[in-house]
C-alpha positions in Angstrom: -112.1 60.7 41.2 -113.1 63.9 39.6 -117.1 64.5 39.0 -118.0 65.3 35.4 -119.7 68.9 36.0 -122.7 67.4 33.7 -122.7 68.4 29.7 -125.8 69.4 29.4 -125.0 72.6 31.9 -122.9 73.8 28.6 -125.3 72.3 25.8 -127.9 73.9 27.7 -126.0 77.6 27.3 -125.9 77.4 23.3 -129.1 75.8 22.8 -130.3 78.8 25.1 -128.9 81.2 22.6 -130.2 79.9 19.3 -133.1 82.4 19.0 -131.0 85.7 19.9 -128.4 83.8 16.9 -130.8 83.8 14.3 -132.2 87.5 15.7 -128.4 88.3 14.7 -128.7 86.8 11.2 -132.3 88.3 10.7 -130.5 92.0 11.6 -127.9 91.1 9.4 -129.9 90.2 6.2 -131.3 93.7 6.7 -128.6 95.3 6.7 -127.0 93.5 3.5 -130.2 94.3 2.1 -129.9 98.0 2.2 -126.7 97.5 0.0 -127.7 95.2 -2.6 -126.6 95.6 -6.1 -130.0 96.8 -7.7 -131.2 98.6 -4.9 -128.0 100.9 -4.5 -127.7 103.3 -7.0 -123.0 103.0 -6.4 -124.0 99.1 -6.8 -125.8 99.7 -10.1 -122.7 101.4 -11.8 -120.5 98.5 -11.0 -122.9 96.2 -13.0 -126.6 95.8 -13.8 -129.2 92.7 -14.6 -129.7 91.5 -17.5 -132.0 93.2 -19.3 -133.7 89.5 -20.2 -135.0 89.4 -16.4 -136.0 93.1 -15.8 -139.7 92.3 -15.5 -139.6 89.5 -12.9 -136.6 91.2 -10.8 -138.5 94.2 -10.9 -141.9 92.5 -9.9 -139.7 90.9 -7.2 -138.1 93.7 -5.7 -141.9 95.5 -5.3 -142.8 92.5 -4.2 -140.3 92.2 -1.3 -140.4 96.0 -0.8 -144.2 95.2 0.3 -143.0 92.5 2.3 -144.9 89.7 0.0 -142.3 87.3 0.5 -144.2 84.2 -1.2 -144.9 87.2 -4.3 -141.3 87.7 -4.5 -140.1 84.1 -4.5 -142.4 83.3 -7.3 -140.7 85.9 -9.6 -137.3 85.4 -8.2 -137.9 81.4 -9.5 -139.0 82.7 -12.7 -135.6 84.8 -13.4 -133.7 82.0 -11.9 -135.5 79.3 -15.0 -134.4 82.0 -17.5 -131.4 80.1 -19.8 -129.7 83.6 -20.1 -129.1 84.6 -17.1 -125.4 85.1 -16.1 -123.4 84.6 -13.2 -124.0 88.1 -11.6 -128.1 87.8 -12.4 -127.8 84.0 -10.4 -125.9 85.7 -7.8 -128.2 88.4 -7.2 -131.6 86.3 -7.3 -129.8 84.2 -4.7 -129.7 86.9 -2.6 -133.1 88.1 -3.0 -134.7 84.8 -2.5 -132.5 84.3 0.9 -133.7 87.6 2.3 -137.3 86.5 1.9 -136.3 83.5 3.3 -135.0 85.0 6.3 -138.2 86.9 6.7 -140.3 84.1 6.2 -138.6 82.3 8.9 -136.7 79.5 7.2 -132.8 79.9 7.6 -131.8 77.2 6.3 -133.5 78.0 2.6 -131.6 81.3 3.1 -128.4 79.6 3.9 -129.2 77.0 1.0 -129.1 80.5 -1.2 -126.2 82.3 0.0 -123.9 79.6 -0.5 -125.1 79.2 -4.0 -124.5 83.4 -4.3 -120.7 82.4 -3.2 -120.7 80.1 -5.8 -121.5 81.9 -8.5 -117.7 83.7 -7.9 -119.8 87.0 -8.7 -120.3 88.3 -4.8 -118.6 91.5 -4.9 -115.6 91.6 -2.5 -117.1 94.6 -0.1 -120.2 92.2 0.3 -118.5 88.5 1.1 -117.4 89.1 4.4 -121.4 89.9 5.4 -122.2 87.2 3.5 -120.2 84.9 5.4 -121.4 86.5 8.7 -124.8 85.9 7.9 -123.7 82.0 7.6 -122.2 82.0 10.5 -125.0 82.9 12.5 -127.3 80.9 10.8 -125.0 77.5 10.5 -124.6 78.1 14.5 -128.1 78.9 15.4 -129.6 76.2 13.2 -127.0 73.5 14.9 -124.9 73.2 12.0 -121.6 73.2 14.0 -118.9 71.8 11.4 -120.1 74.2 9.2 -120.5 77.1 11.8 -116.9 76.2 12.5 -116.1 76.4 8.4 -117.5 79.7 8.2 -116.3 81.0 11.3 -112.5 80.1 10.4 -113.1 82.3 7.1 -113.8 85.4 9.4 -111.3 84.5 11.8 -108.5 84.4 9.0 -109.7 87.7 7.5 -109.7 89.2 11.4 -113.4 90.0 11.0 -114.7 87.2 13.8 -115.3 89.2 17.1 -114.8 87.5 20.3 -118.4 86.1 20.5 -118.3 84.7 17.2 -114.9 82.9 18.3 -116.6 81.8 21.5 -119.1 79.8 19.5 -116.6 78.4 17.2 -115.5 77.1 20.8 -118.7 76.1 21.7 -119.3 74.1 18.4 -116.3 72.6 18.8 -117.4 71.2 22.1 -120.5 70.2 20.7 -119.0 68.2 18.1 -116.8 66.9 21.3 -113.6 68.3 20.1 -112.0 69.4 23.6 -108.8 69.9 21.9 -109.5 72.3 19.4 -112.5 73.7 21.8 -110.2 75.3 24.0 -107.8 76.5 21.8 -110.4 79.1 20.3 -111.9 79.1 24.0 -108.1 80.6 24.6 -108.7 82.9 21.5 -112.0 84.6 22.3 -110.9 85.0 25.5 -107.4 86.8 24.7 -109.8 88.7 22.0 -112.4 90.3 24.9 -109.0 91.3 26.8 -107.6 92.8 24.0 -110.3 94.7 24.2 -110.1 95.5 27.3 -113.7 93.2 28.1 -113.8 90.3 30.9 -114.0 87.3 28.6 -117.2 85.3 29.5 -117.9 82.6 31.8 -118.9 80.2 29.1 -115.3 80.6 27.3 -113.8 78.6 30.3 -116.9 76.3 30.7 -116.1 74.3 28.0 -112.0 74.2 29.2 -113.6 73.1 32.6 -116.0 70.5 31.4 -113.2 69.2 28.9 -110.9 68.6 31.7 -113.3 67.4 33.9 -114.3 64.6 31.4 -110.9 63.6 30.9 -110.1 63.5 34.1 -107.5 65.9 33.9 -107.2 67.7 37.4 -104.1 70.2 36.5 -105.9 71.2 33.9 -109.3 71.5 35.8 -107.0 73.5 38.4 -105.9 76.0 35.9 -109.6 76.6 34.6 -111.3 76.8 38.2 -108.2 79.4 39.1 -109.1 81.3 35.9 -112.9 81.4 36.6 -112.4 82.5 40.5 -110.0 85.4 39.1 -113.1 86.4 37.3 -115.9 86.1 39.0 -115.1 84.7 42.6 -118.1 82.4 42.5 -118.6 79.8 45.4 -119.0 77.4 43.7 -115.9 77.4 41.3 -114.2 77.8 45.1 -115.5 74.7 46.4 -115.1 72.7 43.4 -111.2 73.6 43.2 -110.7 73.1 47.0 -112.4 69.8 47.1 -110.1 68.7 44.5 -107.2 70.0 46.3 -108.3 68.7 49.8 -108.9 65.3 48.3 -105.3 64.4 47.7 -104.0 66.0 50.7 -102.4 64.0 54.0 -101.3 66.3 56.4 -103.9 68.2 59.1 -102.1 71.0 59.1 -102.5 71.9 55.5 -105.6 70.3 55.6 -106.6 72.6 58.1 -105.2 75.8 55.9 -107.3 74.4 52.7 -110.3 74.6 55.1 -109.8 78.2 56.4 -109.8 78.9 52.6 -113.3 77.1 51.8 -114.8 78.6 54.7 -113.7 82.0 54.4 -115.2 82.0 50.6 -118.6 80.6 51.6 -117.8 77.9 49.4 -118.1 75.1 52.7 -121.4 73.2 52.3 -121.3 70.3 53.7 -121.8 69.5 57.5 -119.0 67.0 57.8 -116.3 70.0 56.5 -117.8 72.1 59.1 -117.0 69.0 61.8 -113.8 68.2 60.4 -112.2 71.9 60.7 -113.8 72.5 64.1 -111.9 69.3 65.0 -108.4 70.2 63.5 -108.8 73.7 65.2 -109.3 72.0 68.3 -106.3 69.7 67.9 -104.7 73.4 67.4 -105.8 74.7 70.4 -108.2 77.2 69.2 -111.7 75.8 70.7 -112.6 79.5 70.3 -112.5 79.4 66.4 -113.5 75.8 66.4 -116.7 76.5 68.3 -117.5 79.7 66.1 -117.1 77.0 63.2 -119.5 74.4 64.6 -122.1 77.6 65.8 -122.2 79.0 62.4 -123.1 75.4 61.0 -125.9 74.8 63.4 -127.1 78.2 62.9 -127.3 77.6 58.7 -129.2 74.7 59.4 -126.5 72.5 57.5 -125.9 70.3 59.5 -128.3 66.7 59.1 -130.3 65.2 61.3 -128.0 62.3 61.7 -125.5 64.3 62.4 -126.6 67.1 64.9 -126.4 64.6 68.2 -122.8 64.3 67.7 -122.2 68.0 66.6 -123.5 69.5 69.4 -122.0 67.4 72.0 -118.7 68.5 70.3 -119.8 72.1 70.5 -120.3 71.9 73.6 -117.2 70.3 74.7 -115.0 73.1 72.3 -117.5 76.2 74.2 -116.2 74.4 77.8 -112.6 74.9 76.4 -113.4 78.7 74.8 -114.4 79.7 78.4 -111.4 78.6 80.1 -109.1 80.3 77.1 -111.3 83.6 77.7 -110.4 83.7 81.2 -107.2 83.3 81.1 -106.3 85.4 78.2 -105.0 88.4 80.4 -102.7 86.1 82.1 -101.3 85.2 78.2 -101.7 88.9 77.1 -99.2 89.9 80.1 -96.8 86.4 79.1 -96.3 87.7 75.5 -95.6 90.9 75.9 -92.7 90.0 78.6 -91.6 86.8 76.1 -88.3 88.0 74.0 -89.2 86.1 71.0 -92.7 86.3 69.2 -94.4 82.6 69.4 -96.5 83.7 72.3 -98.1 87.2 70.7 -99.0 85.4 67.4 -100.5 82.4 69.5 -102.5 84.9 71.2 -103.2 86.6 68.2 -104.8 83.7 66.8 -107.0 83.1 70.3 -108.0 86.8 69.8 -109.1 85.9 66.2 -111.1 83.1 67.2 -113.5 85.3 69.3 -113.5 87.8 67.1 -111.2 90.8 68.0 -109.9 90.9 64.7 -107.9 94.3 65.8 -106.4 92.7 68.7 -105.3 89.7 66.4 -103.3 91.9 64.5 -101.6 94.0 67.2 -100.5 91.1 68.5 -99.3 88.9 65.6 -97.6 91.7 64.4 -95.9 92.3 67.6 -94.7 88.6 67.3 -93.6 88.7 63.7 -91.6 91.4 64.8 -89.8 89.7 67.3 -89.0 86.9 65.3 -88.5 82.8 66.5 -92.1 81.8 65.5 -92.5 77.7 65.0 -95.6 78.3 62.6 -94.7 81.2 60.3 -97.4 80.3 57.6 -99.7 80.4 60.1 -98.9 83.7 61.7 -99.2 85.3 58.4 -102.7 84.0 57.7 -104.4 85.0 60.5 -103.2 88.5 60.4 -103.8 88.2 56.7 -107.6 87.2 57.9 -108.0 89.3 60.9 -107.3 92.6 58.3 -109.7 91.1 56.1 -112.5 91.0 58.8 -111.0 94.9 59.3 -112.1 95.3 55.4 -108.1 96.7 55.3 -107.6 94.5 52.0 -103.9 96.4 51.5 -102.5 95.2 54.7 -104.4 91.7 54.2 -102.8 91.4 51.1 -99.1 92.0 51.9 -99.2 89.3 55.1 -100.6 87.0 52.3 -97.5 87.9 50.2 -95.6 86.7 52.7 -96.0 83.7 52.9 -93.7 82.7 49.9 -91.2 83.3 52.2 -91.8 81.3 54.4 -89.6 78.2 54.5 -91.1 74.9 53.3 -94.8 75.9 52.6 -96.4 73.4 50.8 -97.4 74.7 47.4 -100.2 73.7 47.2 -102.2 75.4 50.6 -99.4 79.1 48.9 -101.5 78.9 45.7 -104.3 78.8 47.1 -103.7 81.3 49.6 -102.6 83.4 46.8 -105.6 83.0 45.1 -107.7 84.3 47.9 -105.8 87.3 47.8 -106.5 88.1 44.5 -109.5 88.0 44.9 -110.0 90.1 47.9 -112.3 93.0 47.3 -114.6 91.3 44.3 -117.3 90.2 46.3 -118.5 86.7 45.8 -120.4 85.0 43.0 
C-alpha cells in the first residue's frame, strides 16, 4: 500500500507564501498607481472627471499623495454618493479607494473595489490586464482559490500568466482538492519555466505526487518521483520510488539490482535494507561487498539496538568469507586471464569492486565483455557502470549503463531504474 506523503507538506508551501503574494499585489497597486487616469497627464486626454466631483477627487488625491489613507477614503465616499457621477468617475474612485486599501492593509476591501472598477465596463483596455493581476495575487494570497483560479484563467487566456502565476492556479486547484485539473496546469507551469529555459519548481510536481499518492495511483506516482529525481536528485524522492518498486518485486536477483540503486543514492535508511542486500550479495558470492554493506551500516549508527546482535554476527561471518576471497584472488586473477570466454574476468571484476579497486573492476570486466559467453550480462555492465562511477569517469559509466538495454531479458523494471541513475550522474544529491 502506498503512504499518503501527508497534505499539509503542500498546504504548508502556499500558506508559506501568502505574505510575499500580497508583497506582489502591494508592488503592483504601486505601479498601477503611477498610471492612473487623473494622475497621467496621456490618461487625462483620453477622458477627465466630472467636473461635479473635482473638489473631493482632488482633496483625495492630496490626500493619498500624503499618504492619509483614512483622509482619502472619506472624500473618495463623498464623490462616490454624488448622483451624477458617471461610469468612468465610479471607475476611477474605485480605484483610488482600493489603493488606499492596499496601503492600509486590507486586500480584500481593495479586491471588493477593483471588481466593482471592472464592472463599471469603463477600465481602459491598457489597464485591465494589471487590474486582473492585482486580483490574482490578492484572491490567492487571501485564500480565495476559486476565484484565484477565475482570475488566473483570464491571464492565462490572454498569455499574460507567467509560470508562477500558473503554478498557483495549480496549487489552488489542489487546495480546492481538484487533482485532475491541479496537474494539468501543474503540467502547464512547468512546460512554461522550460520554455523559458528555467527548471520548473519542485512544488509544480508536489501536488502531481501528492495527487497520485492519495489515489493510490503508483504509475502515476512513478512518473512524478522520476520527474523530481531528473531535477533535483534528492534522496528522498530516490527512496520513496525504490521502495515502491522493491515492494512488488519477487526475484533476488532484481531485488538485489533495486538495492545497489538505493544504496548507491544514499537514499537506504533503514537497517533491515542494509541486512537484506548484504545477504543477497552473499548468496552472490560477494562477501567482500556484502561486508562493506553491513560496515557502512554499523558505522552510521543505523542499525537498532535490537538488531545489532544479529548484524554483527553476520558481519563477521561475511569478513571470514572476504579474507579467504582476498587470498585467493591471484590464483582467480591468473584463471581468467587463461579462460577463453569472459565469465571469470567479470566475476573477478565484481570481487575487485567489492574491496574497492574500482580500476581493477573495470580492467577486468572489460576484459570479459570482450570475450564474450557471460551468464550474467546485466550484471557485468553494472558493476563496470559503478566501478567508473567510484573513478568519477561519468562518460564511460554512462555508456556500460546504456548497455544494458541490450541485454536479453532484463526486467524493465530494475533498466528504468538503472537508467535513471544514469541520468542523473554528475548532479550531486539532494
Amino acid at each position: 500500500m502506498i503512504q499518503s506523503l501527508g497534505p499539509k507538506r503542500i498546504r504548508a508551501c502556499f500558506c508559506g507564501g501568502r505574505k510575499a503574494l500580497l508583497g506582489a499585489s502591494l508592488a503592483l497597486a504601486l505601479s498601477l498607481w503611477a498610471t492612473l487616469p487623473g494622475v497621467s497627464s496621456a490618461d487625462e486626454k483620453k477622458q477627465e472627471l466630472s467636473r461635479v466631483i473635482a473638489k473631493e477627487m482632488t482633496a483625495a488625491q492630496k490626500a493619498l499623495q500624503a499618504q492619509q489613507w483614512q483622509e482619502a477614503l472619506k472624500n473618495l465616499e463623498l464623490a462616490e454618493e454624488n448622483p451624477k457621477i458617471n461610469s468612468f468617475d465610479k471607475m476611477k474612485i474605485y480605484q483610488f479607494k482600493a489603493y488606499a486599501d492596499i496601503k492600509l492593509n486590507n486586500p480584500k476591501a481593495a479586491q471588493t473595489e477593483y471588481e466593482k472598477a471592472i464592472a463599471t465596463g469603463a477600465v481602459p483596455a491598457d489597464e485591465l490586464p494589471g487590474m486582473i493581476r492585482t486580483l490574482f495575487t490578492i484572491a490567492a494570497s487571501t485564500g480565495q482559490y476559486q476565484k484565484a483560479i477565475d482570475f488566473g484563467k483570464q491571464m492565462a487566456d490572454a498569455g499574460t500568466a507567467t509560470t508562477e502565476q500558473l503554478g498557483i492556479i495549480a496549487q489552488s486547484y489542489y487546495l480546492l482538492k481538484d487533482c485532475k485539473d491541479s496537474a494539468v496546469w501543474a503540467d502547464k507551469a512547468i512546460a512554461s519555466a522550460r520554455k523559458a529555459g528555467e527548471a520548473p519548481k519542485e512544488n509544480f510536481y508536489l501536488f502531481k505526487l501528492q495527487c497520485a499518492s492519495d489515489a493510490g495511483d503508483q504509475p502515476a506516482m512513478d512518473a512524478v518521483l522520476m520527474d523530481l529525481i531528473r531535477l533535483n536528485n534528492k534522496t528522498t524522492y530516490w527512496n520513496t520510488l525504490l521502495r515502491i518498486e522493491r515492494q512488488d518485486e519477487r526475484d533476488d536477483h532484481n531485488t538485489l539490482m533495486i538495492y545497489r540503486i538505493m544504496y548507491n543514492t544514499g537514499s537506504m535508511t533503514a537497517d533491515t535494507d542494509y541486512i537484506e542486500m548484504a545477504q543477497l550479495l552473499g548468496d552472490a558470492a560477494l562477501p567482500g561487498e556484502a561486508a562493506a554493506v553491513l560496515d557502512k551500516a554499523m558505522s552510521s549508527g543505523v542499525v537498532k539496538d535490537e538488531h545489532k546482535e544479529r548484524t554483527t554476527r553476520l558481519l563477521n561471518a561475511l569478513k571470514g568469507r572476504a579474507d579467504t576471497d582476498r587470498k585467493e584472488l591471484p590464483q582467480e586473477d591468473a584463471e581468467a586471464t587463461k579462460s577463453p570466454v569472459g565469465e571469470l574476468d567479470v566475476k573477478l571484476g565484481e570481487v575487485y569492486y567489492g574491496f574497492g579497486n574500482y580500476q581493477k573492476a573495470v580492467d577486468a570486466i572489460n576484459q570479459g565483455i570482450q570475450k564474450g559467453q557471460i551468464k550474467h550480462q546485466d550484471e557485468a555492465y553494472v558493476y563496470l557502470g559503478l566501478a567508473n562511477v567510484q573513478l568519477k569517469n561519468f562518460p564511460d559509466a554512462k555508456k556500460a549503463f546504456a548497455n544494458l538495454k541490450t541485454v536479453p531479458n532484463i526486467s524493465p523494471r530494475v533498466l528504468k531504474l538503472w537508467e535513471l541513475y544514469s541520468a542523473t550522474l554528475g548532479m550531486g544529491t539532494g
